[in-house]
C-alpha positions in Angstrom: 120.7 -142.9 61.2 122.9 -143.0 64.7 126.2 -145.4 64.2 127.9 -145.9 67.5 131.2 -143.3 68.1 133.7 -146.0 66.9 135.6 -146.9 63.6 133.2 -149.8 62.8 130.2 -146.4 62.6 131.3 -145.8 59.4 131.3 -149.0 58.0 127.5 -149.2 59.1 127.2 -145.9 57.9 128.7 -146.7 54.1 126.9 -149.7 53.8 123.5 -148.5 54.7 124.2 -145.2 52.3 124.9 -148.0 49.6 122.0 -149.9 50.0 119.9 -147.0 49.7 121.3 -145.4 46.8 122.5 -148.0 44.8 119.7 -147.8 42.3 119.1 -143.7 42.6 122.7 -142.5 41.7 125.0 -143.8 39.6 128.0 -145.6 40.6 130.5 -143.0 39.8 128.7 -140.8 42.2 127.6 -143.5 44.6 132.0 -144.6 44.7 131.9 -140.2 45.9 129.3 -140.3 48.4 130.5 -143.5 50.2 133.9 -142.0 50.1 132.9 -138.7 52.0 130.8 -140.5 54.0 133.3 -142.8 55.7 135.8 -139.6 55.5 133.4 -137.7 57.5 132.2 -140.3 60.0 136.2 -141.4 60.5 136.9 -137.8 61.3 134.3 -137.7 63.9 135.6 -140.3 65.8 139.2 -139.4 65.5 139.0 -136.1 66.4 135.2 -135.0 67.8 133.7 -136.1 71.0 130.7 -138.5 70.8 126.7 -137.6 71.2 124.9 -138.7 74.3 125.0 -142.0 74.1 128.4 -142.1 72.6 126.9 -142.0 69.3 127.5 -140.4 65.3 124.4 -139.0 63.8 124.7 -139.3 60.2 121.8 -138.2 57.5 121.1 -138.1 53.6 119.1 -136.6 51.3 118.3 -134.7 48.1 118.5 -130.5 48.3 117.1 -128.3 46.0 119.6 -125.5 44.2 119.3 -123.2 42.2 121.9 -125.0 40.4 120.1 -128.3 40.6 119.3 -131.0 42.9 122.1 -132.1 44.8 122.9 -135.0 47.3 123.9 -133.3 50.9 125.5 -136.0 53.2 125.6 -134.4 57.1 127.6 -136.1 60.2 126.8 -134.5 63.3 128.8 -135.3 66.5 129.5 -133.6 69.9 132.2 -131.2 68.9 135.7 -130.7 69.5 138.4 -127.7 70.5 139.1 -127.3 67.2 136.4 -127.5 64.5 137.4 -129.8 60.9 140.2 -127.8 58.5 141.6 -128.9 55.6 146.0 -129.3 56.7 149.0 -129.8 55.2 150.2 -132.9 55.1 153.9 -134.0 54.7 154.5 -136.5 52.2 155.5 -138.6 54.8 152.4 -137.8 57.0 150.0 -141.1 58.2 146.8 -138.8 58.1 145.9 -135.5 57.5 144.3 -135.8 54.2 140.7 -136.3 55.0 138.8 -132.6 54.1 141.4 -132.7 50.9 139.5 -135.6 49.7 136.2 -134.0 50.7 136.7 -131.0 48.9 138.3 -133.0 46.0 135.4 -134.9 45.7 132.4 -132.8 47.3 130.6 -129.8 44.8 130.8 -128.0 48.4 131.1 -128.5 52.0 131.5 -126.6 55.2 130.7 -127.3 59.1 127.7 -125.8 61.2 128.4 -125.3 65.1 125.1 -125.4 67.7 125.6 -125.6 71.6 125.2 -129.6 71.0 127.8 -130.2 68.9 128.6 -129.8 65.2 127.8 -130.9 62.0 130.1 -131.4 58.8 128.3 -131.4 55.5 129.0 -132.1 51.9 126.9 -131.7 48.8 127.4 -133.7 45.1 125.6 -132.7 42.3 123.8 -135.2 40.8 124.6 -134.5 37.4 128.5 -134.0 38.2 131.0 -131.8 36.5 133.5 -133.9 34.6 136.8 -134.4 35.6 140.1 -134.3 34.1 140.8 -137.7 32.8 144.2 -138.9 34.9 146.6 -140.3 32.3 149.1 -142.8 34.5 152.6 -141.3 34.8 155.1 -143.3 33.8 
């Protein structure tokens, strides 16, 4: 799907993703994906130039591993200087979170450069690990 270069492209990009995979993955994983998703399209209009046409590319689908199937989400935009790096971020910092999240969340994830652009992808298993279960401090 192409979502215009603009803040509302993820939003159309989360809510199509939704739609389509409501009833395939469950809603733990679904709550992941649309995460990432809206991570990844956010960072490619913050900090990426846009496709002809001033536009996001952003794709789905299942992958085969030897591992298992997995869900690989892709965002492909025109590229910037500097290509997507997880930072660290002061306490205090507004942003600069973004690929923490992905890698929090995502099995794996990485970035592929062409003479187009680039593209940042993540992959979820679809039978997840477990997490630690957070106990509320306090």
């Amino acid at each position: 799907m192409v979502v215009p270069h603009h803040p509302a492209g993820a939003r159309l990009a989360r809510h199509r993703l939704a739609g389509e995979l409501a009833d395939v993955v469950p809603p733990t994983l679904l709550a992941d994906l649309i995460a990432v998703l809206a991570e990844l399209v956010g960072n490619a209009v913050r900090h990426a130039r846009p496709l002809p046409g001033g536009v996001v590319r952003v794709a789905w689908g299942l992958r085969p591993s030897a591992e298992g199937p997995r869900i690989q989400l892709r965002v492909t935009d025109g590229g910037a200087t500097t290509g997507p790096r997880i930072r660290t971020a002061s306490p205090d910092a507004a942003d600069g979170r973004g690929l923490h999240i992905v890698a929090g969340l995502a099995t794996r994830w990485g970035v592929e450069r062409d003479g187009m652009g680039q593209r940042v992808w993540a992959e979820f298993d679809l039978v997840p690990t477990p997490r630690p279960t957070l106990v509320p401090a306090g």
